[in-house]
N, C-alpha and C positions, 0 to 999 in steps of 0.2 A: 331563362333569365327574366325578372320580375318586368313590369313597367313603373316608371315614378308616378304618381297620379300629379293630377295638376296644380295641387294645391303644393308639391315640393319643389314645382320649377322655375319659381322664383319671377314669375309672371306679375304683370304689371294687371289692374284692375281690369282694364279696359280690354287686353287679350286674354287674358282669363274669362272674362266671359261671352268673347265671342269663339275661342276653343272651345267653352265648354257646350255651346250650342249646336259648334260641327261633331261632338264627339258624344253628346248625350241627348241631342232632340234633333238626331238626325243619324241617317244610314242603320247600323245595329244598335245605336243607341247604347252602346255598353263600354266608351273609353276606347276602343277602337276607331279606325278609318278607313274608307275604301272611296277611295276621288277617284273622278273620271277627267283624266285632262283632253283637252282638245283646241289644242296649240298649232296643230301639224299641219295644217292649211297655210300658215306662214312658216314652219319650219320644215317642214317637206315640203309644200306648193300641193296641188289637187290629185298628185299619183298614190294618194295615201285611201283616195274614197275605189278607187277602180274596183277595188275586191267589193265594195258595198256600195253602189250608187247612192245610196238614202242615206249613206250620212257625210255626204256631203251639206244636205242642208241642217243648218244651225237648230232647229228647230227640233226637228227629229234628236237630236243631239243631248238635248235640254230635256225631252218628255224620255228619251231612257234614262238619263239621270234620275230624274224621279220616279219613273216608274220600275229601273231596277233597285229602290233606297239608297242610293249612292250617299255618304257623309256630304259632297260637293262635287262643283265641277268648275273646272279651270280653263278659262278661257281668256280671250283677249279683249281688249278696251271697245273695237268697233262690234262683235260679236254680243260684247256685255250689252252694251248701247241700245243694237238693233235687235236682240232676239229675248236677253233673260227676262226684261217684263214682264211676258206674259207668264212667266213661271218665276216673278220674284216671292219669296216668300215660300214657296213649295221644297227648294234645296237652295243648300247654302252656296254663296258663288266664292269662289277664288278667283279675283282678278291678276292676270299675268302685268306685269310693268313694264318687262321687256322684249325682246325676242330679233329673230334675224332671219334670212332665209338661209338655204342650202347652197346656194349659189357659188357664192366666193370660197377659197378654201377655210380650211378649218385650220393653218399652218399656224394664224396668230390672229385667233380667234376672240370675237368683241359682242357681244348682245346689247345693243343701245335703245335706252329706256324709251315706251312711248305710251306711256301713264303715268299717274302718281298718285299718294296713295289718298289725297283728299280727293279725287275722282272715285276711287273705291269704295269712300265713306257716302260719297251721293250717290253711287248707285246699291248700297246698301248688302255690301260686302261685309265676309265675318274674315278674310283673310287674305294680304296679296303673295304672290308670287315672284319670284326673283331668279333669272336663271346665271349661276356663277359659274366662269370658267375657269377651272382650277388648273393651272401649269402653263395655259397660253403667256405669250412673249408679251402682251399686251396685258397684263394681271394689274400694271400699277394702275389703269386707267378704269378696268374695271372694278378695282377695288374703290379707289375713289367714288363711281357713280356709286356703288353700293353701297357706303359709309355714307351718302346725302338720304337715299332709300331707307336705310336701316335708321338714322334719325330723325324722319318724317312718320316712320309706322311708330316711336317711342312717342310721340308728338300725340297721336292720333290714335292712342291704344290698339292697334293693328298689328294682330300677329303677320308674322312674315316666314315665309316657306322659300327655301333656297333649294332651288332645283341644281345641285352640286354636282358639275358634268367635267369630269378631267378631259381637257383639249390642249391642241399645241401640236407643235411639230417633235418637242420634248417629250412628250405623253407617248406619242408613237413610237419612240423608242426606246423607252422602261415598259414594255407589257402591253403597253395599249389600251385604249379607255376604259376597258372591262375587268381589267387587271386587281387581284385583288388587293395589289399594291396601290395602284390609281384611284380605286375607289374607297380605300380604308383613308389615304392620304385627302380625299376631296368631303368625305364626313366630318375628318377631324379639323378641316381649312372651315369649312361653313359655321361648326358648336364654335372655333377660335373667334370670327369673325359677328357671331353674335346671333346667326338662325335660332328662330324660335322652334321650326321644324324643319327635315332636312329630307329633301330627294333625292337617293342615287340609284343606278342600277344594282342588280342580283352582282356581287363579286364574282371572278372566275380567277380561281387559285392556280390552275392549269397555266394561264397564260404569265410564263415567269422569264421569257429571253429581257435581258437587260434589267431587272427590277434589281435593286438593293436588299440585301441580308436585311432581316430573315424570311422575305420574300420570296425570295430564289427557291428553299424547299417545298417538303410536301406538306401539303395541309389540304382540310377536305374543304367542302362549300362550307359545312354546318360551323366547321372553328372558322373558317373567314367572315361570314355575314356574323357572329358573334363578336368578332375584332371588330367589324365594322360599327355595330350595334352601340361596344364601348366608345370609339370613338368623336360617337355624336356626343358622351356626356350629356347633358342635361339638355338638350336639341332633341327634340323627340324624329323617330326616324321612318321615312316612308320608302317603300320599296318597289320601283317600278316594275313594270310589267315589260316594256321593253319591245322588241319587235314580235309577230306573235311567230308561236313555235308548238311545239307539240303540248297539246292541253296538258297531260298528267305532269308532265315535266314540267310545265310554270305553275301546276298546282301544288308539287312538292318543294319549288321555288318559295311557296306563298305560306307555305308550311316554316319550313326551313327559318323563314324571316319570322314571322309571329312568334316561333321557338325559341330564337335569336334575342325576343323584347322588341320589336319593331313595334311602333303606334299601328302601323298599318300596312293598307297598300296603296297604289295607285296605277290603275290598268284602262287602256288607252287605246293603242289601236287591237288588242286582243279579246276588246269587249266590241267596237262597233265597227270593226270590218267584218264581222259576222253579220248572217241574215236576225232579223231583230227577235223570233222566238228565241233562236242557241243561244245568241249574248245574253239573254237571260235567264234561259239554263246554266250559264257559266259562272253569270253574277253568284247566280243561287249556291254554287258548290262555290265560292269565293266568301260568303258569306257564311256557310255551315264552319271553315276555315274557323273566320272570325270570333263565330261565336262561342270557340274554346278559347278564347284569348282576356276577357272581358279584365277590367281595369276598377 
């Protein structure tokens, strides 16, 4: 499946050309993306570094981004503050808006904002982040914070990336967050709701107890991440990396999605809970990926 280039997606001046900065004067430089987020200090809490003590600090964090060519990296407001300085201008930043911890249940799930995105223009951000919880009991409320988000980044020519995460007590009993029902369903809520680019996980077509027709059959990964693909529409779409698993299997993951028309990827803890040569060994065959994809 082809990708739109950017000039057909109906982009405002201002996010047009700070996309085109993460997508062509940065990472492979070819209309492609590979973001490195690093959220999960707040959204797992510090059991996320045990596999890698070193990346726990911020720092180290920042110099793999650049020194594996990452497109960006995606972090939070207080991380942005105290560490991207000394590497502004080296990689493009994504600043996060919201975020939550693991703590409370996920039953009726909430992300409440703590940035905005004229904070992202001062620290000289090409992109913010948004994490939306797609099926939670709580959706009206989320929806509203993100309707104020979403007309701040129109405001401020800032593209906006919806990190589109099917949650709820509902979600676990259609297939569960992974489902290729939940996550076809959480692509197509984000391109509705107005993302300029969209985060979900790798579909899994497998997981079908309780999903709705034509959910319920067989389909493989490759026709479901293509369902998915379509349903971003004109939302350009990024494909997480997810928890880390068997290398060749999140590399045919990463296949699978570039194949699909994905803009990209976005890999996380399967780049820096490795010791820091592998992650970028790993970058490197993530990027060989890439460079059959160009735009």
């Amino acid at each position: 499946m082809s990708r739109q280039p950017l000039r057909a997606l109906g982009l405002s001046t201002g996010k047009k050309a700070r996309l085109h900065r993460i997508l062509y004067n940065a990472g492979p430089a070819n209309g492609t993306a590979l973001f490195l987020p690093y959220d999960q200090g707040l959204e797992h809490g510090p059991r996320d570094f045990f596999a890698n003590p070193a990346a726990s600090d911020p720092r180290y964090i920042v110099r793999l981004a650049v020194e594996g060519g990452f497109n960006a990296i995606a972090i939070q407001i207080g991380l942005a503050e105290k560490f991207y300085w000394d590497f502004a201008g080296e990689v493009p930043l994504i600043l996060k808006l919201n975020g939550k911890t693991e703590i409370p249940s996920d039953a009726s799930a909430v992300s409440p904002l703590n940035a905005g995105v004229e904070e992202a223009v001062r620290l000289g951000a090409d992109a913010v982040g948004y994490t939306l919880y797609v099926g939670t009991p709580a959706q009206e409320q989320d929806f509203a914070q993100y309707r104020a988000v979403r007309r701040e980044a129109e405001r401020w020519g800032m593209p906006l990336i919806v990190w589109a995460y099917p949650r709820g007590s509902a979600i676990a009993g259609k297939g569960g967050k992974s489902s290729f029902y939940a996550v076809d369903y959480a692509a197509r809520t984000a391109s509705e709701l107005g993302a300029d680019m969209v985060k979900v996980n790798f579909p899994d077509p497998t997981r079908r107890t309780g999903v709705p027709a034509p959910y319920d059959g067989e389909h493989s990964a490759q026709d479901a991440v293509n369902a998915v693909v379509r349903s971003a529409n004109r939302s350009m779409l990024l494909v997480s990396g997810g928890e880390r698993t068997g290398d060749e299997a999140m590399l045919e993951k990463a296949r699978q999605s570039m194949e699909a028309g994905a803009t990209g990827l976005i890999f996380g803890r399967n780049v820096w809970q490795r010791e820091h040569a592998e992650s970028l060994r790993f970058v490197g065959r993530l990027r060989e990926i890439l460079a059959k994809y160009p735009v």
